[in-house]
C-alpha positions as CSV (number, residue, x, y, z in Angstrom):
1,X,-25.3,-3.5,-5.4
2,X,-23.0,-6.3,-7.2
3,X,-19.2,-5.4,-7.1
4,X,-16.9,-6.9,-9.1
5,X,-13.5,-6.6,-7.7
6,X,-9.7,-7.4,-9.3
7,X,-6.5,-7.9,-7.4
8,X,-3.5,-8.9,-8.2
9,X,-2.5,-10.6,-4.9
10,X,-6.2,-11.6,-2.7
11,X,-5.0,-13.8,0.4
12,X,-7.1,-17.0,0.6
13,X,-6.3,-20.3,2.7
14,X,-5.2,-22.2,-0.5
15,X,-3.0,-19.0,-2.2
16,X,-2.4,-16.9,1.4
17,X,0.3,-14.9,-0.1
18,X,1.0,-11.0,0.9
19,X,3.1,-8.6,-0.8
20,X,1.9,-5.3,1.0
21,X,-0.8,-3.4,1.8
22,X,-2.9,-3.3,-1.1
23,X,-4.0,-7.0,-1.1
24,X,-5.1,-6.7,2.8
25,X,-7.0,-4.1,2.1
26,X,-8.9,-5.4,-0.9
27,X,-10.2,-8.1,1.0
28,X,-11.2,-6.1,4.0
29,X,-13.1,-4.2,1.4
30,X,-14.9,-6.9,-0.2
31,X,-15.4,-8.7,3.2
32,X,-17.2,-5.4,4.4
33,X,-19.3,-4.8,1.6
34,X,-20.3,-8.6,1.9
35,X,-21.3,-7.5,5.8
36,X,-23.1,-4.6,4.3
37,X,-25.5,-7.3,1.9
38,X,-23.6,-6.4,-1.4
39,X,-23.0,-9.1,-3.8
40,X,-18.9,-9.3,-4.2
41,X,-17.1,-11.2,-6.5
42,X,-13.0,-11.4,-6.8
43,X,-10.5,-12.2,-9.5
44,X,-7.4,-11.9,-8.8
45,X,-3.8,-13.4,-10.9
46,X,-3.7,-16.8,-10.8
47,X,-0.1,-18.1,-8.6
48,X,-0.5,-21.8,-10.3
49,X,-1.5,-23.7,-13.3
50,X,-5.4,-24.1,-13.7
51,X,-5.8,-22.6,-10.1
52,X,-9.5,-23.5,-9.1
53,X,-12.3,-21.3,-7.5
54,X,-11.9,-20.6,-3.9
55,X,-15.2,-19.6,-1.3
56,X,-13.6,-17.8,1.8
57,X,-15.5,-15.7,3.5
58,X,-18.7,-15.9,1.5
59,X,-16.9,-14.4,-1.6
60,X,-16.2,-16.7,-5.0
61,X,-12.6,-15.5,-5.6
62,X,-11.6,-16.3,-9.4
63,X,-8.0,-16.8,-10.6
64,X,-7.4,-15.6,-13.9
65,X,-4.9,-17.0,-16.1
66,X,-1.5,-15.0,-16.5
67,X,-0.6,-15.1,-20.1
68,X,2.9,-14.4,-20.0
69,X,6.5,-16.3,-19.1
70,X,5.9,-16.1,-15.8
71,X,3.6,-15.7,-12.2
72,X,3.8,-12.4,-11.0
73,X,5.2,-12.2,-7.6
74,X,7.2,-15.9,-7.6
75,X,11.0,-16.0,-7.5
76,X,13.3,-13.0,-8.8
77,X,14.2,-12.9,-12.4
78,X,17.2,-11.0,-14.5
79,X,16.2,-7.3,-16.1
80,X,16.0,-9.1,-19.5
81,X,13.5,-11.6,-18.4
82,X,11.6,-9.2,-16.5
83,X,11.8,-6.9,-19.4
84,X,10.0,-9.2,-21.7
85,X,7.3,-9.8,-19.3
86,X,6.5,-6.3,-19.0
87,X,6.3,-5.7,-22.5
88,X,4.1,-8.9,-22.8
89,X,2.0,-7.4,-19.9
90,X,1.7,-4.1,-21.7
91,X,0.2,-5.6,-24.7
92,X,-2.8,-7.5,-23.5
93,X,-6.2,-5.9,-24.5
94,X,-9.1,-8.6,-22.9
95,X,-9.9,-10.8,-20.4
96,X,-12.0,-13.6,-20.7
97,X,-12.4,-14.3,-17.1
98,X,-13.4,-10.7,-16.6
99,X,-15.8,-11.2,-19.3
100,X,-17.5,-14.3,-18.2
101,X,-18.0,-13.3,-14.7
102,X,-19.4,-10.0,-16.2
103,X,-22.1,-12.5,-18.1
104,X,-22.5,-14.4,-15.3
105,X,-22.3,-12.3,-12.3
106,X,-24.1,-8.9,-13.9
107,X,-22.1,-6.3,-11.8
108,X,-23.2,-3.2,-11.4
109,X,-19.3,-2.1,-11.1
110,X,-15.8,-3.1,-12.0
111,X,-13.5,-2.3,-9.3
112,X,-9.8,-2.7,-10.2
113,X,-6.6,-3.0,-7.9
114,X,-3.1,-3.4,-8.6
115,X,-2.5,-4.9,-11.6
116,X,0.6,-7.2,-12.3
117,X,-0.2,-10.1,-13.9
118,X,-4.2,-9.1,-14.8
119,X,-3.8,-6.0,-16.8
120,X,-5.4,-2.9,-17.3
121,X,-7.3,-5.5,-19.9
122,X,-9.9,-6.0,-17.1
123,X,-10.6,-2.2,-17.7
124,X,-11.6,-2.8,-21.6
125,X,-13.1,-5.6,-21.4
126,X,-15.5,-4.6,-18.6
127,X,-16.0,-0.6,-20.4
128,X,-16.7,-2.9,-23.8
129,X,-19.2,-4.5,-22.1
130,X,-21.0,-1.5,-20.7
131,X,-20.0,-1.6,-16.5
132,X,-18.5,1.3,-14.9
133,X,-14.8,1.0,-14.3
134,X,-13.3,2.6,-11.3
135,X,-9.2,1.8,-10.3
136,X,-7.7,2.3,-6.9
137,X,-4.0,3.5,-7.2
138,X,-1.9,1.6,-4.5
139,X,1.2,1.9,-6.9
140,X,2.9,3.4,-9.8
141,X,2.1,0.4,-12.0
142,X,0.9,2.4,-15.2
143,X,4.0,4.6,-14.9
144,X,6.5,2.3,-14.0
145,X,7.4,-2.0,-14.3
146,X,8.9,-2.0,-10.7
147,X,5.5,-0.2,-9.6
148,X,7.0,1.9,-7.1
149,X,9.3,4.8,-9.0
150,X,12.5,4.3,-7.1
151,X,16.0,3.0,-8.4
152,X,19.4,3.9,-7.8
153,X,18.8,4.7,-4.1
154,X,16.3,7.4,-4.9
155,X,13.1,8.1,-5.9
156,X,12.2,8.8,-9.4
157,X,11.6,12.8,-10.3
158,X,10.8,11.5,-14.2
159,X,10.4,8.4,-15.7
160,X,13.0,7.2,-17.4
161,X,13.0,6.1,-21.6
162,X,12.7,2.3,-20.0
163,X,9.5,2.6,-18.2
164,X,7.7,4.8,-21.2
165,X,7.8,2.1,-23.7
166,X,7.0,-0.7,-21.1
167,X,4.4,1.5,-20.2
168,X,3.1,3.0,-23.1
169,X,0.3,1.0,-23.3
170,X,-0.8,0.9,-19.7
171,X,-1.0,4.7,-20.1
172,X,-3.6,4.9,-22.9
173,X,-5.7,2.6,-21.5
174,X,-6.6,5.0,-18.6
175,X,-9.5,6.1,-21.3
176,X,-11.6,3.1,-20.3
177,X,-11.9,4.6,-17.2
178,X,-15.2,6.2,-15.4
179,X,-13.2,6.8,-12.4
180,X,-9.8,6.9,-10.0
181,X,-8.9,7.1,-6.6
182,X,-5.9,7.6,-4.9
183,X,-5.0,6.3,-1.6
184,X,-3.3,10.0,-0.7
185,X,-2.9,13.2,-2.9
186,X,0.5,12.1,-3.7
187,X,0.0,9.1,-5.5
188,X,-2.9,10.9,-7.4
189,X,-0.7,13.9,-8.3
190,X,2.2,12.0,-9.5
191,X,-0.1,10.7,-12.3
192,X,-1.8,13.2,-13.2
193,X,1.4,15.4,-13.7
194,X,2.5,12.8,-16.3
195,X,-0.7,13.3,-17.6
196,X,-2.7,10.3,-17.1
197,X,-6.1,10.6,-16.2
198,X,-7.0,13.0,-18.5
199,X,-10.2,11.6,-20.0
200,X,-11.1,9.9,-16.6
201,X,-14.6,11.9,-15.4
202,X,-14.1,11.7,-11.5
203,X,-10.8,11.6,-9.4
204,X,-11.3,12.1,-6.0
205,X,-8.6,10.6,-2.9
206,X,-9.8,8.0,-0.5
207,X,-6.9,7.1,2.1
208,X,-6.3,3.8,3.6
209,X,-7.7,3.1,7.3
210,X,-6.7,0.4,9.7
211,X,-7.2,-3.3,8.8
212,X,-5.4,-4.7,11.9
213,X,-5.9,-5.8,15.7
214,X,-3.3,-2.9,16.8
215,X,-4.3,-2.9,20.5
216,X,-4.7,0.3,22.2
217,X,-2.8,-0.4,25.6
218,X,-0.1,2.8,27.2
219,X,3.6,2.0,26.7
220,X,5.4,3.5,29.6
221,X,8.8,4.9,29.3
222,X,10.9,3.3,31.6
223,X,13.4,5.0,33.4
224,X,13.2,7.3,31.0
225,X,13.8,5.0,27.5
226,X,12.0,5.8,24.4
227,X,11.0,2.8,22.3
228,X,11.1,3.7,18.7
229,X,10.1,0.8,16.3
230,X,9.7,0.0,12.7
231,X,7.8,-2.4,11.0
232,X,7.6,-3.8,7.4
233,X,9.7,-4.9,4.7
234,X,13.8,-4.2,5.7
235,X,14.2,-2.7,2.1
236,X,16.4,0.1,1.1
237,X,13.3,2.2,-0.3
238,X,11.7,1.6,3.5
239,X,14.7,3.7,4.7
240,X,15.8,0.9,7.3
241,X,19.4,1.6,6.8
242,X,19.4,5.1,7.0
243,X,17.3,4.6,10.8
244,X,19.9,1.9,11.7
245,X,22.8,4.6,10.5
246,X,21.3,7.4,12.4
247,X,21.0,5.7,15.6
248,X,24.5,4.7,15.8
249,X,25.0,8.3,16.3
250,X,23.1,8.5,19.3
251,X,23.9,7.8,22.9
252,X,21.8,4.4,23.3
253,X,21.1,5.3,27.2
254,X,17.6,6.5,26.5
255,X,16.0,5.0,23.8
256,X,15.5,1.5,21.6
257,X,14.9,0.2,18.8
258,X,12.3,-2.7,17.8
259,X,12.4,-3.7,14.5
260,X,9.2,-5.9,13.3
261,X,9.2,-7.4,10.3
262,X,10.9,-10.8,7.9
263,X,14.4,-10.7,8.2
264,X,17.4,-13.4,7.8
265,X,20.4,-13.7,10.1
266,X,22.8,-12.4,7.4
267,X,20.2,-9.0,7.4
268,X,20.4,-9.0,11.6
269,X,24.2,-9.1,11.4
270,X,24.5,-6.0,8.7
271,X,22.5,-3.9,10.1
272,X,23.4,-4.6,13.6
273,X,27.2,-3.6,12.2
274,X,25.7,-0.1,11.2
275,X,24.9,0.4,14.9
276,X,26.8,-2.0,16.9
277,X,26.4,0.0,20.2
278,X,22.8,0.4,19.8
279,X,20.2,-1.3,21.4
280,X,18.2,-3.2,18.7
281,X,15.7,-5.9,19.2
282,X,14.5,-7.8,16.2
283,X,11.0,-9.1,16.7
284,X,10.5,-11.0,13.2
285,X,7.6,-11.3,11.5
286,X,4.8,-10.6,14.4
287,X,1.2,-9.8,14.8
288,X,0.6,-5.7,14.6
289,X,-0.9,-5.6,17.9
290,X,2.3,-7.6,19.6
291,X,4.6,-4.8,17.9
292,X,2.3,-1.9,18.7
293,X,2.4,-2.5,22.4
294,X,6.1,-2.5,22.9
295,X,6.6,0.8,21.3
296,X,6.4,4.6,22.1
297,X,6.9,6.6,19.0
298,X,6.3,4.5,15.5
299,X,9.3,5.5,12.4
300,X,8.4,5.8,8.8
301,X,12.0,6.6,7.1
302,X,10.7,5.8,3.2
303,X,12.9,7.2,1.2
304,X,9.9,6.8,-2.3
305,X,6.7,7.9,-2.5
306,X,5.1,5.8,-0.3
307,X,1.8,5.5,-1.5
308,X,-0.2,5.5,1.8
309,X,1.6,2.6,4.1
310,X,-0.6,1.2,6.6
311,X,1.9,1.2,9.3
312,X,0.6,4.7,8.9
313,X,-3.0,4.0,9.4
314,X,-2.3,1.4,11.9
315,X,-0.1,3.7,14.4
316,X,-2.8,6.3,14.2
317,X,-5.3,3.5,15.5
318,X,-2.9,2.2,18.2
319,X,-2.7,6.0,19.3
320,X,1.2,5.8,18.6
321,X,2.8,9.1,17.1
322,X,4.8,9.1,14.1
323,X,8.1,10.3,12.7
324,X,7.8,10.1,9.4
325,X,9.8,11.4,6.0
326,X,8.1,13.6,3.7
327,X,7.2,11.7,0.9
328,X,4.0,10.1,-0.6
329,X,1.1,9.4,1.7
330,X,3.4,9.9,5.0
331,X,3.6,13.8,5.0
332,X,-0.1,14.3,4.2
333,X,-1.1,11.7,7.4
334,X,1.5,13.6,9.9
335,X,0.9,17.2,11.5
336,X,3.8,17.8,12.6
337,X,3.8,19.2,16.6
338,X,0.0,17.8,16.7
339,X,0.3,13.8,15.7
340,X,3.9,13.3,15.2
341,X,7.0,14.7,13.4
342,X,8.4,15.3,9.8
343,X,12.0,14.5,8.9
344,X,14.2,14.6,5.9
345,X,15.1,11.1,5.3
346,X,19.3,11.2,5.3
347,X,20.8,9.7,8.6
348,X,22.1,12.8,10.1
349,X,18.3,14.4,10.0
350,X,16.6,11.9,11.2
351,X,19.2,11.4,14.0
352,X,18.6,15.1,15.2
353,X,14.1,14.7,15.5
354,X,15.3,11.4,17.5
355,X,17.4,12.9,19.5
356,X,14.6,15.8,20.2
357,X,11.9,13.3,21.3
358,X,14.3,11.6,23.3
359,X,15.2,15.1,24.7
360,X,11.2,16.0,25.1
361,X,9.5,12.8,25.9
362,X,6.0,14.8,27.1
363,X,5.5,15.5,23.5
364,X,4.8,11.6,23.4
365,X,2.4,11.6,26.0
366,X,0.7,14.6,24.4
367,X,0.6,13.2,20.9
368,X,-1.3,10.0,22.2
369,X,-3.3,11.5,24.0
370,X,-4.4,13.6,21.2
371,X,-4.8,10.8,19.0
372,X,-6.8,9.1,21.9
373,X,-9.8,12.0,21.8
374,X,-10.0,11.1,18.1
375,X,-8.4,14.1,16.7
376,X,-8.1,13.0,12.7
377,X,-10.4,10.0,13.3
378,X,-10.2,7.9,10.2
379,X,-11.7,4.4,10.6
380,X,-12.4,1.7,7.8
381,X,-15.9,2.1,8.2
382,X,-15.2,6.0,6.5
383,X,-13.6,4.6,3.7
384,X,-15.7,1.8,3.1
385,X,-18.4,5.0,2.8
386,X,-15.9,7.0,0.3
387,X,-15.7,4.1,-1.9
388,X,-19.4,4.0,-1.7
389,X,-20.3,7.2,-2.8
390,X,-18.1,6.5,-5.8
391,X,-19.7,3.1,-6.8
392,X,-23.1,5.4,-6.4
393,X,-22.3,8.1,-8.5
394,X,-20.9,6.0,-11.0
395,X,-23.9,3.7,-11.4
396,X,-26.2,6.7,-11.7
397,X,-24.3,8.2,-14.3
398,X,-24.3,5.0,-16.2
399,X,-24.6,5.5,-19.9
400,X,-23.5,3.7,-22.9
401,X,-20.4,2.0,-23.5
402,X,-16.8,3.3,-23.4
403,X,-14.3,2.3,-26.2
């Protein structure tokens, strides 16, 4: 089978950058299908004037032109600029790269990713030209021009009169579609609710697995301490600050904190203020594995609706339990009592579960082990399979053209 895959972000020696999950996983994905004697091509944005074709990894990975004031993903920019990119974003209908490699390349699929600076006109052009169009939600792109649905401190219960009209377009387009997958139910419900997706054939959910070296070595507790550790971007929608606050209320005797993840000196200094008695150890930017071997119980304290993080997937492969917050992918990857526990996400909550695993610490041992005999199994060779039986019953229900 020939796969045509689209990315906004696709890390490759000569444009390596990384935003988040979405972009690892893509090319784990396409790497893996590769493996599996499938014909893979990639476009992705372009981050530079007249970028060129890349080879890595035995895939041709395309950069397609951004036509708008800006690359997606470089330096910040003021609402007003932003906003004009959005609504230049919103507007595009084709894409001639999409189109030539469709020529070219004869896929028997589209597969579509995020979409900042690419557009949901890689979903018209390839439905004008007859190919199958499926789209992976990893964010709230099509609902919302920050993608993830959170401002003020909390995450978004409607969308506000903003991110309709910047949106508006990005919406209708979802009729091109022959297919959708979300990476948890969440993500998938959200849009559906605001009523996308309603002349898409198939939506089915396909979590995220492991892409990472995570070890799988014991942590012992000693004397007793509990290493609790957090890793990813130290954003307020990651819930760092309300962890750091919660701890501070807590004895320090028994327990630590690693914290994995980039960070500046200025960063270190606040949130070490929220918690100055606390023992905090800030490990930087760091391998998985090195981060996953230091630490006993692994904290998810999102305060949006987290897609389906892969410090989710990748505790679950290093055997490490989780406490997580109830929102997007995180509650529907946690059974609470079995593989980890649930938590509202303000500071006094998540103090108290800290406090009880610190109070219970056999519960740890128990999760692991639990997780160790495979209970909830979920490896990337099971999704690269899910994805699978999508491109298959797309391809046999191919028909004519969708306008």
């Amino acid at each position: 089978m020939k796969i045509l895959i689209t990315s906004s972000l696709y890390p490759t020696p000569l444009a390596p950058k990384v935003v988040g999950g979405a972009e690892t996983f893509v090319r784990r994905l396409a790497e893996t299908l590769v493996g599996q004697n499938d014909g893979v091509e990639v476009i992705r944005a372009a981050s530079a004037s007249n970028q060129q074709m890349e080879t890595c990894n035995g895939i041709d990975v395309y950069s397609a032109p951004v036509h708008n004031i800006y690359f997606p993903f470089a330096k910040q920019h003021s609402s007003p600029v932003r906003g004009i990119w959005h609504a230049i974003e919103d507007w595009q209908t084709m894409s001639e790269l999409v189109a030539a490699r469709i020529k070219a390349f004869k896929p028997d699929i589209l597969h579509s990713n995020n979409l900042s600076g690419l557009t949901t006109a890689v979903w018209r052009t390839a439905a004008e030209l007859g190919i199958p169009v499926l789209h992976t939600l990893h964010d709230y792109y099509l609902t919302c021009p920050r993608c993830s649905r959170f401002s003020d401190g909390h995450a978004c219960e409607s969308s506000c009169m903003s991110c309709q009209i910047l949106t508006l377009r990005r919406r209708g387009a979802t009729r091109h579609l022959d297919a959708v997958v979300g990476v948890s139910q969440r993500i998938l419900d959200i849009h559906t609710q605001l009523g996308l997706f309603t002349q898409t054939p198939l939506k089915i959910v396909v979590r995220n697995a492991s892409t990472a070296n995570v070890g799988n070595a014991d942590t012992a507790m000693v004397d007793g301490t509990v290493t609790f550790g957090f890793i990813g971007r130290l954003t307020e929608e990651k819930g760092i600050y309300n962890l750091v606050r919660a701890i501070a209320t807590i004895p320090p005797d028994r327990f630590r904190l690693v914290i994995a993840g980039h960070t500046t000196e200025s960063q270190q200094k606040q949130l070490k203020a929220l918690a100055p008695n606390a023992r905090i150890e800030f490990l930087g930017f760091v391998q998985p594995k090195q981060f996953y071997e230091q630490v006993n119980v692994v904290v998810v304290p999102s305060v949006w609706e987290d897609p389906c993080p892969l410090v989710v997937a990748d505790a679950q492969a290093a055997c490490k339990p989780l406490l997580g917050t109830p929102f997007g992918g995180i509650q529907e990857a946690i059974k609470p009592g079995v593989t980890g526990w649930l938590t509202s996400p303000d500071p006094a909550s998540i103090a108290k579960s800290i406090s009880a695993i610190i109070e219970a610490p056999q519960q740890i041992v128990e999760m692991s082990e639990r997780l160790k005999s495979g209970i909830d199994k979920w490896v990337f060779d099971d999704v690269v399979a899910g994805y699978r039986n999508v491109y298959d019953e797309l391809t046999r229900g191919r028909g004519t053209p969708r306008t």
